[in-house]
C-alpha positions in Angstrom: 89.4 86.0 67.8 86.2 85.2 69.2 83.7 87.9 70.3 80.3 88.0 72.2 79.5 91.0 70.9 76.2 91.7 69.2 75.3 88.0 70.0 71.9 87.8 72.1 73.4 86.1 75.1 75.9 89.0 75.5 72.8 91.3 78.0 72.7 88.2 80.0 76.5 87.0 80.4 77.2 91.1 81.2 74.4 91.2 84.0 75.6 87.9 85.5 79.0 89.6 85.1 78.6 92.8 86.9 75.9 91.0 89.3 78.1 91.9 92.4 78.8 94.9 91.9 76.3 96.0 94.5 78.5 94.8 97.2 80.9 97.8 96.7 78.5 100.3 98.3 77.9 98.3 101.1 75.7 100.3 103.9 77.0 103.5 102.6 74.5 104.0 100.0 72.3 102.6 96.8 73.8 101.3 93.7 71.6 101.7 90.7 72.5 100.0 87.1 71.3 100.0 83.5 72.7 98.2 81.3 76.9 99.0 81.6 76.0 102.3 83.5 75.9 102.8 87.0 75.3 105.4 89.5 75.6 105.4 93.3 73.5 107.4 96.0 74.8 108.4 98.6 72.5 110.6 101.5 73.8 112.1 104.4 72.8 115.1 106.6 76.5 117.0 105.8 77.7 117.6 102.3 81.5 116.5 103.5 80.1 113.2 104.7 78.6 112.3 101.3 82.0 113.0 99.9 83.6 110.9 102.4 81.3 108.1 101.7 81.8 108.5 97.7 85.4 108.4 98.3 85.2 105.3 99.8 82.8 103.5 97.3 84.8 105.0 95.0 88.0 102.9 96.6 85.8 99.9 96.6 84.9 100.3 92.8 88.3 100.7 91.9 88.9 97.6 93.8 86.0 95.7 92.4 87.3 96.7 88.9 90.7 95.4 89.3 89.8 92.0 91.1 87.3 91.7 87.4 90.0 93.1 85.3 88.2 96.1 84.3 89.2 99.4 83.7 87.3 102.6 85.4 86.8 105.4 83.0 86.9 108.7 85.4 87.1 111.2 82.7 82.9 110.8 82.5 82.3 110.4 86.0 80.7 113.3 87.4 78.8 114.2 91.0 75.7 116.2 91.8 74.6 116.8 95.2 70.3 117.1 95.8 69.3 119.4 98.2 66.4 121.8 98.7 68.0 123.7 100.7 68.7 127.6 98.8 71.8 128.4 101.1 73.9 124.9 100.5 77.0 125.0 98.5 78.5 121.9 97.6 81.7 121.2 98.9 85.6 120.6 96.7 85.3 117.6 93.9 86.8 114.6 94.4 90.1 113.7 93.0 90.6 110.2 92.5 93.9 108.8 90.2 94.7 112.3 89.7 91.2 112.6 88.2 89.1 115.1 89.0 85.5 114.2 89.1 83.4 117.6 89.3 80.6 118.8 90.9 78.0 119.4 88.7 74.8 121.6 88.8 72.7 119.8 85.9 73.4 116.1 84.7 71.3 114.7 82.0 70.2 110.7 83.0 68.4 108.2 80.3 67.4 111.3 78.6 66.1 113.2 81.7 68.0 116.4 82.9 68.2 116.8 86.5 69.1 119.7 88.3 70.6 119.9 92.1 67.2 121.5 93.5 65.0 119.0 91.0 62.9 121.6 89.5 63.1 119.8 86.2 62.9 123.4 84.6 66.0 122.7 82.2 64.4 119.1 81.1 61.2 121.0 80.4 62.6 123.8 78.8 64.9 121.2 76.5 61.8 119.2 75.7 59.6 122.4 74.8 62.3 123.2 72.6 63.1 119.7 71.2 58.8 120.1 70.3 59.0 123.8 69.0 61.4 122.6 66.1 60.1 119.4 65.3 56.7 121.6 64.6 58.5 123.8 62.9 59.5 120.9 60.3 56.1 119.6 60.5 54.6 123.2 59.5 57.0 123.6 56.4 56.3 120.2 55.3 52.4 120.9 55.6 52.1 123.1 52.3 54.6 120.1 50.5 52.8 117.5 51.8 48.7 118.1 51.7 47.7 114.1 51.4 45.8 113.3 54.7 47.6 109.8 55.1 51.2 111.2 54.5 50.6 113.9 57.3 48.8 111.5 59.5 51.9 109.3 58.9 54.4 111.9 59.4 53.0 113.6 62.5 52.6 109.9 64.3 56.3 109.3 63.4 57.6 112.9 64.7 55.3 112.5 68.2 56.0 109.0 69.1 59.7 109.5 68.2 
């Protein structure tokens, strides 16, 4: 059997592929995409209102999919809600397909964590730590490793990794 996969034209033929996807949010919010992975935004002055409008993009998707013969994996798609506000509360999770998709209060994105207030306190604490061990390896190598151009090499490989 033929297969596209790991061939250079695949990027392309999946972006022309997935090109109208957009159309399944319609005017009820944003539809952001990189490479298979997608996320919609939704904004709305009540909390049950966004819901309501994920619902319904999420009836569109599942339409979308099934016209494209593609299958929706709801076991990893989850839900925040952004708000500065201290007293909101997020309301139930969706169920959709007898799935349910859960509200969550942190939700790591191309390797950034957000939170629901966007603090970014758990991506900076998860970074600082990330830094404090790769140090750690770079200080017990130090003593093992006293040549100038090994260091030099290994601490531009650790920092730029």
């Amino acid at each position: 059997m033929w297969r596209l996969s790991g061939w250079s034209l695949s990027p392309l033929l999946f972006s022309i592929f997935v090109n109208d996807m957009h159309e399944v949010t319609g005017d009820s919010g944003l539809l952001l995409q990189y490479a298979d992975d997608a996320k919609f935004l939704v904004s709305d002055k009540s909390p049950l209102d966004i819901r309501k409008k994920m619902c319904d993009i999420l009836e569109k998707l599942d339409s979308w999919c099934s016209k494209w013969k593609l299958s929706l994996n709801l076991k990893k798609c989850k839900m925040i809600y952004f708000s500065l506000n201290n007293n909101f509360s997020s309301p139930a999770p969706i169920i959709f397909k007898d799935t349910l998709i859960e509200n969550c209060l942190e939700i790591k994105d191309l390797g950034i964590i957000l939170d629901s207030k966007l603090t970014f306190a758990s991506h900076i604490s998860y970074i600082n730590l990330k830094l404090r061990r790769l140090l750690g390896v770079f200080f017990r190598l130090f003593y093992f490793l006293r040549d100038t151009h090994v260091i030099k090499s290994i601490n531009i490989t650790l920092l730029m990794s």
